[in-house]
C-alpha positions as CSV (number, residue, x, y, z in Angstrom):
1,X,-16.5,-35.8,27.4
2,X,-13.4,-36.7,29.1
3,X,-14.9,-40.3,30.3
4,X,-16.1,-43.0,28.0
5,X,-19.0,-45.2,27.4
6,X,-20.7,-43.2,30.0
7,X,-19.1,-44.2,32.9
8,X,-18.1,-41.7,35.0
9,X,-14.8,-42.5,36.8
10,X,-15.9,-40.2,40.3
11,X,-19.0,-42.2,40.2
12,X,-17.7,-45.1,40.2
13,X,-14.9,-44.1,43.1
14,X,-17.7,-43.2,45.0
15,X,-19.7,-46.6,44.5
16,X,-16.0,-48.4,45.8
17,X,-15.9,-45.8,48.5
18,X,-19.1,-46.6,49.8
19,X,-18.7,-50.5,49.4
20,X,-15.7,-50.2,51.5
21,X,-17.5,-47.5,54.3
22,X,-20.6,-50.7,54.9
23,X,-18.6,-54.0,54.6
24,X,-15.9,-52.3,56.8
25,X,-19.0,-51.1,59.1
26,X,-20.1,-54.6,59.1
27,X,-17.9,-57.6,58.5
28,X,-14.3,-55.1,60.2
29,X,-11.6,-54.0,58.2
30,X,-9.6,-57.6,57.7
31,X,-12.7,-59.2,56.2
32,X,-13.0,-55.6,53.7
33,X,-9.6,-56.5,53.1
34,X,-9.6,-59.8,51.9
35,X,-12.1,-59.5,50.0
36,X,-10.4,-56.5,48.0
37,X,-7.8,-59.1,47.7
38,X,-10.2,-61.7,45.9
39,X,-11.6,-58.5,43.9
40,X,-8.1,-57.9,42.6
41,X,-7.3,-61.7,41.8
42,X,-10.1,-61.7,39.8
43,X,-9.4,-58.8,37.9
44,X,-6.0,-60.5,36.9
45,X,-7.9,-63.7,35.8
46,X,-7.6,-65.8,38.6
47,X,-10.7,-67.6,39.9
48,X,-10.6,-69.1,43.2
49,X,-13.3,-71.6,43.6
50,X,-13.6,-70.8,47.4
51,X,-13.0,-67.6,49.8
52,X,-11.8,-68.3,53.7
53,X,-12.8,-64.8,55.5
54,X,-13.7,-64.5,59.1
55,X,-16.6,-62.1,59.4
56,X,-16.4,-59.6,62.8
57,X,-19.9,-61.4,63.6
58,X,-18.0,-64.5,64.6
59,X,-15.2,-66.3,66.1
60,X,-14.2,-68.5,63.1
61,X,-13.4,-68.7,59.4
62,X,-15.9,-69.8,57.2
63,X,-15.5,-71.0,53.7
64,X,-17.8,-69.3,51.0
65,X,-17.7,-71.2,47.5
66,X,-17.9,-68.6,44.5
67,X,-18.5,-68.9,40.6
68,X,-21.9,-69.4,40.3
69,X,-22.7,-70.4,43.5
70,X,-25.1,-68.8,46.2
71,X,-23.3,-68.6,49.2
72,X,-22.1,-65.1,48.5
73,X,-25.3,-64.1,47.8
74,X,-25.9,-65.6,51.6
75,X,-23.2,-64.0,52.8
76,X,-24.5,-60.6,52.1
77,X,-27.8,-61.2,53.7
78,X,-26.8,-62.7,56.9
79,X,-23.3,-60.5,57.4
80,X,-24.0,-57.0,55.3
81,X,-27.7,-57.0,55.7
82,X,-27.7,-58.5,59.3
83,X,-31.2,-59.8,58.8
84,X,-31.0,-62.2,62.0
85,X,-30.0,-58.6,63.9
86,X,-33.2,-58.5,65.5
87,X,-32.9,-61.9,67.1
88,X,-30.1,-60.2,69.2
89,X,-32.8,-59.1,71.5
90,X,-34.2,-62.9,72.3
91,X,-33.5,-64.1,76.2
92,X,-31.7,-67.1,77.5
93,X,-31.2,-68.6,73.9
94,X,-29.8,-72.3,75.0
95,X,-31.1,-74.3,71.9
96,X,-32.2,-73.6,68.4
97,X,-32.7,-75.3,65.1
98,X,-32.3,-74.3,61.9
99,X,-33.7,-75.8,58.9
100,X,-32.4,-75.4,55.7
101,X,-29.3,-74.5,57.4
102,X,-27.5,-74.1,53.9
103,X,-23.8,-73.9,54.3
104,X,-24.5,-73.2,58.3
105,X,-23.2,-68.9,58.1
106,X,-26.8,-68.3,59.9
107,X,-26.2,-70.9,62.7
108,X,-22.6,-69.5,62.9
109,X,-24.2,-66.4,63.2
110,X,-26.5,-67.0,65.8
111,X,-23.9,-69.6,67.8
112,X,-21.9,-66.0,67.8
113,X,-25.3,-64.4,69.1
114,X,-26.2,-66.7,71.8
115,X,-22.0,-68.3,72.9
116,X,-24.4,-70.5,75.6
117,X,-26.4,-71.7,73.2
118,X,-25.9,-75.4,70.6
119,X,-27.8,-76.4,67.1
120,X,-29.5,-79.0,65.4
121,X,-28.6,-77.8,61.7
122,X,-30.9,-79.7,59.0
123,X,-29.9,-79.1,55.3
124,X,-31.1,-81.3,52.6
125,X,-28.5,-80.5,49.9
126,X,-25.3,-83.1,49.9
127,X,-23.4,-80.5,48.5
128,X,-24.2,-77.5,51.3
129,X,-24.2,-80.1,54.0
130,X,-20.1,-80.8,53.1
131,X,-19.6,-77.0,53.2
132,X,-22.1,-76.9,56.7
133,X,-20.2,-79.0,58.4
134,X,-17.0,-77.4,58.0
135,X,-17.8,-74.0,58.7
136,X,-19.3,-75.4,62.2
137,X,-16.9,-77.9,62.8
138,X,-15.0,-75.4,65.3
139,X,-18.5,-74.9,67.0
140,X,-17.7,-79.0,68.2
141,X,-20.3,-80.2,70.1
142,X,-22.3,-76.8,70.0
143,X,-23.0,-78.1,66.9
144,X,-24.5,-81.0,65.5
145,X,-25.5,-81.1,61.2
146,X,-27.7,-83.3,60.1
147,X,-28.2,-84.2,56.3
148,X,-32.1,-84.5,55.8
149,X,-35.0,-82.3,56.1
150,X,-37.9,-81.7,58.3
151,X,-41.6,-82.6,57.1
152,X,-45.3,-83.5,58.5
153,X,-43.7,-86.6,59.5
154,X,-40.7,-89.0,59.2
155,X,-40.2,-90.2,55.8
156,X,-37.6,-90.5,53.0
157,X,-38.0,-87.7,50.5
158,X,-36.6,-86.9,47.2
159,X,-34.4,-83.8,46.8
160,X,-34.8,-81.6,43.9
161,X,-31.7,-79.3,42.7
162,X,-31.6,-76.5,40.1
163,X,-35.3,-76.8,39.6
164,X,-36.4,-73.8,42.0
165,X,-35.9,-70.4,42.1
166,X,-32.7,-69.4,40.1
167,X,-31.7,-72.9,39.7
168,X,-28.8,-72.5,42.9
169,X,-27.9,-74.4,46.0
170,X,-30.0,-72.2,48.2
171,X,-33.2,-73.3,46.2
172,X,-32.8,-76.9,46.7
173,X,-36.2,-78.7,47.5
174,X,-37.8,-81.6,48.6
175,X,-40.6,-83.4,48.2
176,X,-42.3,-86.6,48.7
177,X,-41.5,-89.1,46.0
178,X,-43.8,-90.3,43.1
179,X,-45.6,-94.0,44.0
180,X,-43.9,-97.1,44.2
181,X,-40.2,-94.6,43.9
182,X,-38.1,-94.3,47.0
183,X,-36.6,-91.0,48.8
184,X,-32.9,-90.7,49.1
185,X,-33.3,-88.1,52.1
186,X,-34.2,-88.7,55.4
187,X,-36.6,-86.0,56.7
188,X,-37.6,-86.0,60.3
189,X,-40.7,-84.4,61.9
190,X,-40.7,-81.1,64.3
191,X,-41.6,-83.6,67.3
192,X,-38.3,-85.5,66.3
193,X,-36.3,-82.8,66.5
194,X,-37.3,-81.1,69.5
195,X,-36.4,-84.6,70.9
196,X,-33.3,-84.7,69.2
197,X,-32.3,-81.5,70.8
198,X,-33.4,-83.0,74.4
199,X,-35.4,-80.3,75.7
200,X,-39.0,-79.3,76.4
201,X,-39.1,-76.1,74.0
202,X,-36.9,-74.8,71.7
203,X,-35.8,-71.2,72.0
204,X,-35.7,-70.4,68.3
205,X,-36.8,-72.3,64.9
206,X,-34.8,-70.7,62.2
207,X,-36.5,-71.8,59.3
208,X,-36.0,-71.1,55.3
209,X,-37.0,-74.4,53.2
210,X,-38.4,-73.8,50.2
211,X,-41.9,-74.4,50.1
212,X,-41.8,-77.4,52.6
213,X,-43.3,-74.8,55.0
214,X,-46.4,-76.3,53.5
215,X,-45.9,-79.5,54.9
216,X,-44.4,-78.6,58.3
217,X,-47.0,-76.0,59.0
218,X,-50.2,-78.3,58.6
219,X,-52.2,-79.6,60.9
220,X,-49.6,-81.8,62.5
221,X,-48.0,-78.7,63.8
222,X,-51.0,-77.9,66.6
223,X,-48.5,-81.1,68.4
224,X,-45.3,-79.3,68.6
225,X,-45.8,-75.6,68.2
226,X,-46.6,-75.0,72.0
227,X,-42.7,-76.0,72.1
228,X,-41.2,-73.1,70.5
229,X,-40.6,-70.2,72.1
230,X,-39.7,-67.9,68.9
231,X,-39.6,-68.4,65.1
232,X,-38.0,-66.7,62.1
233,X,-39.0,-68.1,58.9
234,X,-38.5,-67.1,55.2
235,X,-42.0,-67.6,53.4
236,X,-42.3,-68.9,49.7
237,X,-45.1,-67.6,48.5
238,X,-48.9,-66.2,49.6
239,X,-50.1,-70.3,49.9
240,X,-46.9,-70.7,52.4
241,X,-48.2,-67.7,54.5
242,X,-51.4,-68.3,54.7
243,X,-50.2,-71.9,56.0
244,X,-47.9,-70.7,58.5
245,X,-50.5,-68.0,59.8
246,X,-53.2,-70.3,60.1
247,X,-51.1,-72.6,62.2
248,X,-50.6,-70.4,64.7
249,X,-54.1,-68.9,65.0
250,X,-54.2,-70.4,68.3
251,X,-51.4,-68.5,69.8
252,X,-50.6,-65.0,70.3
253,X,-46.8,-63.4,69.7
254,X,-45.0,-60.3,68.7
255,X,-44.9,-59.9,65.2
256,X,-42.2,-58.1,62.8
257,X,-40.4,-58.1,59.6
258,X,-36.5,-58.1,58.6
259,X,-35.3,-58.2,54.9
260,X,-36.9,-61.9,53.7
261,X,-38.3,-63.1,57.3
262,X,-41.0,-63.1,59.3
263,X,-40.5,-63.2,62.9
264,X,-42.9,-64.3,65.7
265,X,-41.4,-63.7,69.0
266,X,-42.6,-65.3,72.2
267,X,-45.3,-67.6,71.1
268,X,-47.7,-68.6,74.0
269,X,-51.0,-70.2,73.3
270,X,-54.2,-68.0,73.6
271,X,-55.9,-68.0,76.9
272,X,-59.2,-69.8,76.6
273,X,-62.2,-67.9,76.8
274,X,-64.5,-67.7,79.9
């Protein structure tokens, strides 16, 4: 056998071939090619702790941390994947928020999407929020990050890292604090923030935040959810979806599916019956 440990060296050309035919597809040929470039450094043992690539999708750099970290992970869904594609189709996009923003590549992504549009970008995690706000900082006031989270109601909440999930900085959580123990997050409800963002309705609630769904999504949401015009949510777990479904039993909308999200496009409240 003229290849060893049963690794066949046209296989694997062909696996590099076709990495380079979709990133090149998707992210153009000068992101392909600086990330070949961070490949290669690698492979002579350096390890850059961050990567500065400017994905076709939008107008700026952004800064993705590597090691054991999940941004690239991120990366790949948002920019390889596309899975915010289908929100391409949504009309007059002027405001959105998204919660668990992470280190802000989906609002880049959807700033790019909608260029008359601004976000409110809520992350929990100190340590995404630092990366957040630089990646959007060219956004300026199209922009605006927020370190906290979104829950049934204003509150301070505690913030849980490596204990979801795989243990990375897209799994951080929150929760309310034990008795008598005080949060170190500000969380803000949907009411708040559709304030915030000083408008009647929001255009689109991006939303991927690890189990608080089960909060946001309780009763208390019958107040606010007639001011949201669209929704694409990552659920976690069958307990989040039956919450998030049975909050909007009162209003029909078009449902679909991309990759991890669920999207309910124009939300409007059910005619009442005769």
């Amino acid at each position: 056998m003229w290849y060893h440990h049963g690794v066949n060296p046209l296989r694997r050309v062909k696996n590099q071939l076709s990495f380079l035919t979709v990133w090149v597809e998707k992210v153009g040929v000068p992101a392909t090619a600086s990330r070949l470039r961070l490949r290669i450094r690698k492979a002579l043992g350096m390890h850059p702790e961050t990567w500065s690539v400017r994905p076709r999708q939008v107008q700026h750099t952004l800064t993705v941390r590597l090691g054991d970290s999940s941004d690239m992970d991120v990366f790949s869904q948002i920019f390889i994947s596309e899975e915010y594609r289908t929100l391409k189709s949504l009309r007059e996009v002027t405001v959105f928020l998204d919660l668990g923003a992470n280190v802000g590549f989906a609002s880049a992504y959807l700033l790019n999407c909608f260029p008359k549009a601004r976000v409110i970008s809520v992350e929990p995690d100190d340590r995404n929020v630092v990366i957040c706000r630089a990646n959007l900082s060219p956004y300026k006031d199209r922009a605006r990050v927020l370190h906290g989270a979104v829950w049934a109601k204003r509150t301070a909440l505690q913030v849980s890292q490596g204990s979801y999930g795989d243990g990375r900085e897209w799994a951080t959580q929150v929760s309310e604090p034990p008795e008598g123990a005080e949060g170190s997050v500000q969380a803000w409800d949907m009411s708040s923030l559709i304030e915030m963002a000083g408008v009647d309705k929001v255009d689109l609630l991006k939303v991927d935040i690890e189990r608080a769904e089960l909060a946001v999504f309780d009763d208390s949401a019958k107040a606010w959810l007639p001011n949201v015009r669209n929704i694409c949510i990552e659920l976690h777990g069958p307990d989040c979806e039956d919450a998030f479904f049975a909050a909007l039993a009162g209003f029909d909308y078009e449902l679909s599916y991309s990759g991890e999200f669920t999207i309910c496009k124009d939300i409007r409240q059910k005619a009442l019956a005769n």
